[in-house]
N, C-alpha and C positions, 0 to 999 in steps of 0.2 A: 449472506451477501446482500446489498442494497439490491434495490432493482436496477437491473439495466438502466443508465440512464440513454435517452435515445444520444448516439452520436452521428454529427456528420463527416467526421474522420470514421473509416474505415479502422487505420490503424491504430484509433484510439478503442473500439470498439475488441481488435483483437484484443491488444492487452490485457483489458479489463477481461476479458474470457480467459486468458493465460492464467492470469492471477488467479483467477476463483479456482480454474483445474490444478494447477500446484495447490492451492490451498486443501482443495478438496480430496487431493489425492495424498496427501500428507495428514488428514483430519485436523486440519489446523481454524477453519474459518468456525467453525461454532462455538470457537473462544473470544471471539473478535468481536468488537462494537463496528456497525454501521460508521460511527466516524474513523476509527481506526484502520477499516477496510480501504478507506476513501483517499485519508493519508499515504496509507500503503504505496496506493494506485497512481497517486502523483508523485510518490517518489519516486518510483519506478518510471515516471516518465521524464524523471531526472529534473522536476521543479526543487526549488531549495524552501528552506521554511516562512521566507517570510512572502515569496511567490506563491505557495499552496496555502496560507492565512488569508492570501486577497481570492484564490478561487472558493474557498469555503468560506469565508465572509466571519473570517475569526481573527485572536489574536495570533499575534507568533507564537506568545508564549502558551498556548492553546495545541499548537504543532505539535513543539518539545514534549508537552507531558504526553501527547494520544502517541509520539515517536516512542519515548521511555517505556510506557505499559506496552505497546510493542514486542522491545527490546525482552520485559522482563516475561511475557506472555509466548512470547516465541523461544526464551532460554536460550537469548542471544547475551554475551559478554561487553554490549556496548557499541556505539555508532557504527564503528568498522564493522565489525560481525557482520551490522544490521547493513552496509551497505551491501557486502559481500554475500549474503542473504537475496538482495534484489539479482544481484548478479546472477545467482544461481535461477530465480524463477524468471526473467530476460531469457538468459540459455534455455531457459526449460521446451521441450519441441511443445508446438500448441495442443 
């Protein structure tokens, strides 16, 4: 996982500890890139691709592919899965 980045939201701050404990208690984050984490993290805070392109300072089409290796890193069947996926680590208790 990235470093913490410092937040001034609180509950931007849980999330990203939600994410890393679902990740980590599923052994899922030492498969992950650093931008893949990052993606993760703001989908999960429900920005769409080309809102998360202007917080990482990429293209959209930069999104898609770190979304796709995701997709096929986590042995998810595709977008839905992978939303439904988020859904589950949301639910997930912190």
């Amino acid at each position: 996982m990235p470093k913490l980045p410092p937040f001034s939201d609180p509950e931007m701050k849980k999330t990203w500890l939600k994410l890393a404990t679902f990740l980590d208690k599923h052994s899922l984050r030492p498969q992950l890139t650093p931008q893949e984490l990052n993606v993760m993290y703001w989908s999960l805070q429900g920005y769409n691709n080309p809102a998360i392109a202007q917080k990482l300072n990429v293209k959209e089409s930069t999104i898609k592919t770190h979304k796709n290796n995701l997709i096929a890193k986590l042995g998810l069947q595709g977008r839905e899965e992978f939303q439904k996926f988020l859904l589950k680590i949301a639910s997930s208790p912190p």
